[in-house]
LUMFI-652119 format. One record per residue (C-alpha): residue number from 1; z negated, y, x. Coordinates in steps of 0.5 Angstrom, whole numbers, plus 2048, in hexadecimal, padded with zeros to 3 digits. Layout:
// residues N
<miti><resi>NUM</resi><c3>Z</c3><c2>Y</c2><c1>X</c1></miti>
...
// end
This chain:
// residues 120
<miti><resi>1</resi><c3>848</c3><c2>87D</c2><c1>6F8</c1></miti>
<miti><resi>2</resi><c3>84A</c3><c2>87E</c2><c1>6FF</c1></miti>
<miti><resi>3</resi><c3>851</c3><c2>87D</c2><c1>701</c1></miti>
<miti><resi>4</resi><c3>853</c3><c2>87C</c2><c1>708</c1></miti>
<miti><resi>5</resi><c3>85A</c3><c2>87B</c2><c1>70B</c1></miti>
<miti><resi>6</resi><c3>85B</c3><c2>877</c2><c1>710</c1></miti>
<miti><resi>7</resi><c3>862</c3><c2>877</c2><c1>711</c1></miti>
<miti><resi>8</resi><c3>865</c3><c2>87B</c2><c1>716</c1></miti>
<miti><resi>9</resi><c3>868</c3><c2>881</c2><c1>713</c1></miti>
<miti><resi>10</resi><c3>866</c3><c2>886</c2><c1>70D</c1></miti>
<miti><resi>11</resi><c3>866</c3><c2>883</c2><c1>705</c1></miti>
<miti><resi>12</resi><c3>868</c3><c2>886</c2><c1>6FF</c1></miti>
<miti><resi>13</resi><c3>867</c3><c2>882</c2><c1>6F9</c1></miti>
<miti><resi>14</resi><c3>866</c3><c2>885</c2><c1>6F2</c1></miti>
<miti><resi>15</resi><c3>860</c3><c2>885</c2><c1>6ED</c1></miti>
<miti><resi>16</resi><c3>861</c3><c2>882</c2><c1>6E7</c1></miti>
<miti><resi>17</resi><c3>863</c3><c2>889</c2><c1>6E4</c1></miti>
<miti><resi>18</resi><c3>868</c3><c2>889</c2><c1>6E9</c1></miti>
<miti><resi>19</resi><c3>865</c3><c2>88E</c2><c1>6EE</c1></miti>
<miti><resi>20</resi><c3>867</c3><c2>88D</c2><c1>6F5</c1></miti>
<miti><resi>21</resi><c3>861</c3><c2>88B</c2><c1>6F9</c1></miti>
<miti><resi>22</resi><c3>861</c3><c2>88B</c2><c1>701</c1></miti>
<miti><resi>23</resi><c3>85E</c3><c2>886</c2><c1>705</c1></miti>
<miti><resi>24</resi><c3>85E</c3><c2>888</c2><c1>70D</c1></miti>
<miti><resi>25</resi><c3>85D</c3><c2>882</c2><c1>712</c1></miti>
<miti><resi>26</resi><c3>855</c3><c2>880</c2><c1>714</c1></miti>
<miti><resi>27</resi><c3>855</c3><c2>881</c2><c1>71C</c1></miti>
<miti><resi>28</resi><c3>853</c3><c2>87A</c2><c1>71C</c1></miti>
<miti><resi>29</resi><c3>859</c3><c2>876</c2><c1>71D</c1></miti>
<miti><resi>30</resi><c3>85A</c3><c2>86E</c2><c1>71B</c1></miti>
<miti><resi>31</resi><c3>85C</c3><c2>869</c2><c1>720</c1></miti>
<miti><resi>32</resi><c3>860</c3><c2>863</c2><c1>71E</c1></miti>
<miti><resi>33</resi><c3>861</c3><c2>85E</c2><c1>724</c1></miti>
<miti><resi>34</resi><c3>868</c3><c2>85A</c2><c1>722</c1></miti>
<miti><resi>35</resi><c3>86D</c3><c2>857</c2><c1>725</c1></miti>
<miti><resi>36</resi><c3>874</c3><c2>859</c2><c1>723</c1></miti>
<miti><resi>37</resi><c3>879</c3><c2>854</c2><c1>721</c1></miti>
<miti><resi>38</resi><c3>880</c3><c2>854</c2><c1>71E</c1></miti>
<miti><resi>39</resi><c3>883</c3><c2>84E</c2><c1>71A</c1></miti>
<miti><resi>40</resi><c3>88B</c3><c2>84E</c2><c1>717</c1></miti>
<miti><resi>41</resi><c3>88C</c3><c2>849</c2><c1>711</c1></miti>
<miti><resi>42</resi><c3>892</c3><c2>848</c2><c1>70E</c1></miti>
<miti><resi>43</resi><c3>892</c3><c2>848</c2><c1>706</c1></miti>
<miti><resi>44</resi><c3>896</c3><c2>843</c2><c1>701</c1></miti>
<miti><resi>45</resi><c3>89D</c3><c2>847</c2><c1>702</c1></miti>
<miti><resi>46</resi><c3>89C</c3><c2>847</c2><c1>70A</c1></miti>
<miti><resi>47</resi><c3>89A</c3><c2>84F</c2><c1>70A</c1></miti>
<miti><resi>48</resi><c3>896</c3><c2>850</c2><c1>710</c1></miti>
<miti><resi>49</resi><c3>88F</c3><c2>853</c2><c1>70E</c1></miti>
<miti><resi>50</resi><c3>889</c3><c2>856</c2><c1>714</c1></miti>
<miti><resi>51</resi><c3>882</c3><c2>854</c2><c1>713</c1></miti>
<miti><resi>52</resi><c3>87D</c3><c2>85A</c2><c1>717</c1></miti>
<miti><resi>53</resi><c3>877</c3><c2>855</c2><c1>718</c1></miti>
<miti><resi>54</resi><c3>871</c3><c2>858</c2><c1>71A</c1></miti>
<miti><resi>55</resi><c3>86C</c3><c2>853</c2><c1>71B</c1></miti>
<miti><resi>56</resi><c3>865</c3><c2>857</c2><c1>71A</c1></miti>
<miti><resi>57</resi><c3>85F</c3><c2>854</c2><c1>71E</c1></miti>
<miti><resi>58</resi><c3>85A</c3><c2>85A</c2><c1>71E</c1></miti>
<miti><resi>59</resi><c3>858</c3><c2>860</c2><c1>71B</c1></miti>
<miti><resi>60</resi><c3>854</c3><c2>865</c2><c1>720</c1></miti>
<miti><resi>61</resi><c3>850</c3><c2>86C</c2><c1>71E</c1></miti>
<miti><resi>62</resi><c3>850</c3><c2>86A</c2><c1>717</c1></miti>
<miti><resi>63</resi><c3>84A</c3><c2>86D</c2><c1>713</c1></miti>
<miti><resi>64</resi><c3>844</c3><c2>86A</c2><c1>711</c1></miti>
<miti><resi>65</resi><c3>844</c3><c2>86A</c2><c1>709</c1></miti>
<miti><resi>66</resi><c3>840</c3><c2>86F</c2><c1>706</c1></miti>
<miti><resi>67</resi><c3>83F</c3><c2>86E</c2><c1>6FE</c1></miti>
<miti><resi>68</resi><c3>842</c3><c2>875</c2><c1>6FD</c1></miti>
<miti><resi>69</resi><c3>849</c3><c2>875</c2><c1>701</c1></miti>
<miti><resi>70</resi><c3>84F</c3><c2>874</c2><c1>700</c1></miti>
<miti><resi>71</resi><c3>854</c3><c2>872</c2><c1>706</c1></miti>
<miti><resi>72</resi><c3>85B</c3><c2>873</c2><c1>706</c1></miti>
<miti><resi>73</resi><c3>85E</c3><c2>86F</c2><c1>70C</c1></miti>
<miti><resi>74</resi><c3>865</c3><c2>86D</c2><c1>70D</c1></miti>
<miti><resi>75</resi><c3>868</c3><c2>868</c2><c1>709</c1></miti>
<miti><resi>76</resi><c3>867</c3><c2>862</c2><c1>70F</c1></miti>
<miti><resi>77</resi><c3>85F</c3><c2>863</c2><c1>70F</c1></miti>
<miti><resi>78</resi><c3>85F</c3><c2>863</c2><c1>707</c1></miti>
<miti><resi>79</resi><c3>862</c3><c2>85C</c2><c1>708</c1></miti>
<miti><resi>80</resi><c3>85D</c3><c2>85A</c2><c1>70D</c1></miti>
<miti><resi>81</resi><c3>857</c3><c2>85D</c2><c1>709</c1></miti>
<miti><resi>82</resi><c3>858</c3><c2>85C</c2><c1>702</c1></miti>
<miti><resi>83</resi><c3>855</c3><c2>855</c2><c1>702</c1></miti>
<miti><resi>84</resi><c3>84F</c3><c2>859</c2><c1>705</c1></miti>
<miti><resi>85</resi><c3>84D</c3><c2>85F</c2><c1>703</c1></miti>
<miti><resi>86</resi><c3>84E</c3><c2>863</c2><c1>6FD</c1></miti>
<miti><resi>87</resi><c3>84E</c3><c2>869</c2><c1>700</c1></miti>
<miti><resi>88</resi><c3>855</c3><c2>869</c2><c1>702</c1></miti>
<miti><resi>89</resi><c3>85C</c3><c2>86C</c2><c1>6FF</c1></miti>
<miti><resi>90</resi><c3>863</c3><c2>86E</c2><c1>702</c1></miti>
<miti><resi>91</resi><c3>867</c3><c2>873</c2><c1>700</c1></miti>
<miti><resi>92</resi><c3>86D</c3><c2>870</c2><c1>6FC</c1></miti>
<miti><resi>93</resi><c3>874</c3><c2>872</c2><c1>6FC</c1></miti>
<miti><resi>94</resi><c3>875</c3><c2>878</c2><c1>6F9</c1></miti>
<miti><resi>95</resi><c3>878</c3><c2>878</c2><c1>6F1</c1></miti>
<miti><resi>96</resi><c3>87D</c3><c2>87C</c2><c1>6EE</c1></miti>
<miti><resi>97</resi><c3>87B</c3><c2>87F</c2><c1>6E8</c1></miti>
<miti><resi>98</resi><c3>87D</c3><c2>885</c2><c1>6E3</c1></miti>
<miti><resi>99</resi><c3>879</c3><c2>88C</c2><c1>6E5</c1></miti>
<miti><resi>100</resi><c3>877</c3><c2>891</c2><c1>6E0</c1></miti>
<miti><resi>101</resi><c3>87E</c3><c2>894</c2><c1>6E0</c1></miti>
<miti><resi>102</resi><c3>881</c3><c2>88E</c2><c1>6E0</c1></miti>
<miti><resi>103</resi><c3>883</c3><c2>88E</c2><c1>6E7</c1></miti>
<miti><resi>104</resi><c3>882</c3><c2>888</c2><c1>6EB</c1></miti>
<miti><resi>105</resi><c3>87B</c3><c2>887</c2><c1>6EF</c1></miti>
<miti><resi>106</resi><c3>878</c3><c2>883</c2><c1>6F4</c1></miti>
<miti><resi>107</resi><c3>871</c3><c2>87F</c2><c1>6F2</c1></miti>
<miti><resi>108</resi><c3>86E</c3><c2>87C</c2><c1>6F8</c1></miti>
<miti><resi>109</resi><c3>869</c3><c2>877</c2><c1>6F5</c1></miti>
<miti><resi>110</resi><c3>862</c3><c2>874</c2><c1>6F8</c1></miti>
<miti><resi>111</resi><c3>862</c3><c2>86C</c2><c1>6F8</c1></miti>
<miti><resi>112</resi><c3>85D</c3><c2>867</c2><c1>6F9</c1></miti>
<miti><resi>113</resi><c3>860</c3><c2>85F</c2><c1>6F9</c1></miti>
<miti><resi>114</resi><c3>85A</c3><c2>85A</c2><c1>6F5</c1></miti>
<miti><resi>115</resi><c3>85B</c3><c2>852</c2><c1>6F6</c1></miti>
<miti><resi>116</resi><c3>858</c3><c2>850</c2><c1>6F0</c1></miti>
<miti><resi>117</resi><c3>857</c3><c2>848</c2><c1>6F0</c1></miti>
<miti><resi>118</resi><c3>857</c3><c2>843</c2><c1>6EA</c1></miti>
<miti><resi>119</resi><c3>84F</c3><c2>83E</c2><c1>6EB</c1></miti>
<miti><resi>120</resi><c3>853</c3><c2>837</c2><c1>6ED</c1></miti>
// end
């Protein structure tokens, strides 16, 4: 299967074997139409909490899905997409776990989001 990133910068994710695989940005770029927002909330002991919210109206450049590609959008484009298309995955913040010798190593995982509905 064919893996494309369309984020703006390089990827190293790992194999399942734990081999770093590199994937560099398509020349393609994605559009997302939104309007920025903030929203402060207090919380139950009064601690003042800021709210980034971005409110997504569009999605521009995106490729047609083609049965054997996979593509790595930015987080905010999986969310608007995940409803649709099963072709689309965004990469996850990376894990700490122990390499070979023990030391520690940064794993970047692929993550695709599925809504599943119960029938009413």
């Amino acid at each position: 299967m064919k893996v494309v990133n369309l984020t703006k910068r390089p990827l190293v994710v790992y194999d399942v074997h734990g081999s770093p695989v590199e994937l560099l940005p398509d020349p393609r770029h994605i559009g997302i139409v939104a309007v920025g927002d903030h929203q402060t909330i207090r919380d139950e002991n009064g601690a003042a909490l800021s709210i980034n919210v971005r409110r997504v109206s569009e999605i521009k450049g995106m490729p047609e899905p083609d049965g054997n590609t996979l593509f790595v959008v930015p987080v905010e484009v999986a969310m608007v997409l995940q409803q649709s298309r099963d072709d689309i995955v965004f990469p996850s913040e990376p894990d700490v776990v122990a390499g070979p010798n023990g030391s520690p190593r940064s794993i970047t995982h692929l993550r695709r989001i599925v809504v599943s509905r119960r029938a009413e």
